[in-house]
Steps between C-alpha positions, in 0.01 A plus 500: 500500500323730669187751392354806643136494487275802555125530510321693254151592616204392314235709466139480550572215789273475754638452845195449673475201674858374407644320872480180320702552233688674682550243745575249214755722382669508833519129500578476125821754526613327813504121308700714220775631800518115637547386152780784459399623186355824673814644693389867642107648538447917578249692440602835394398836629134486251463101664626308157636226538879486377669148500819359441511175375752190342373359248685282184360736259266837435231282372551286886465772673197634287341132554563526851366819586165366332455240775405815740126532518468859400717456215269220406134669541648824317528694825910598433738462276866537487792688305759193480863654438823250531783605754861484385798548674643870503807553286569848572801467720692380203471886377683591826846574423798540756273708716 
């Protein structure tokens, strides 16, 4: 199944001195890609992060997303919402 996930900003975070982290989070979200759970990583016009993933379950992909380092120290968080196939077409009639 897959899941859109998009990061909410936390306040009150302190950026300062954050390359390592950062750096861990690089390395973190690329072990989730290899492992193919994260499928697609932007950043959006405000840089948050907005990632497709496939995961069994919301509560997978919730689990997953706090492996990343930022997630973990408190830095981000993300709005987890399931993707389902579009059934519109089926309202198209004879055209």
């Amino acid at each position: 199944m897959k899941f859109l996930a998009l990061e909410k900003e936390v306040e009150n975070v302190d950026w300062n001195n954050s390359e390592a982290i950062l750096k861990e989070e690089s390395k973190a979200a690329l072990q989730l890609f290899e492992e193919g759970l994260i499928r697609e990583l932007y950043f959006d016009e405000d840089q948050c992060a907005v990632l497709i993933l496939e995961c069994t379950s919301k509560e997978e992909a919730v689990k997953t997303l706090g492996k990343l380092p930022l997630v973990k120290s408190g830095m981000i968080a993300f709005d987890v919402r399931a993707l389902n196939p579009y059934t519109g077409f089926s309202r198209w009639v004879g055209g």
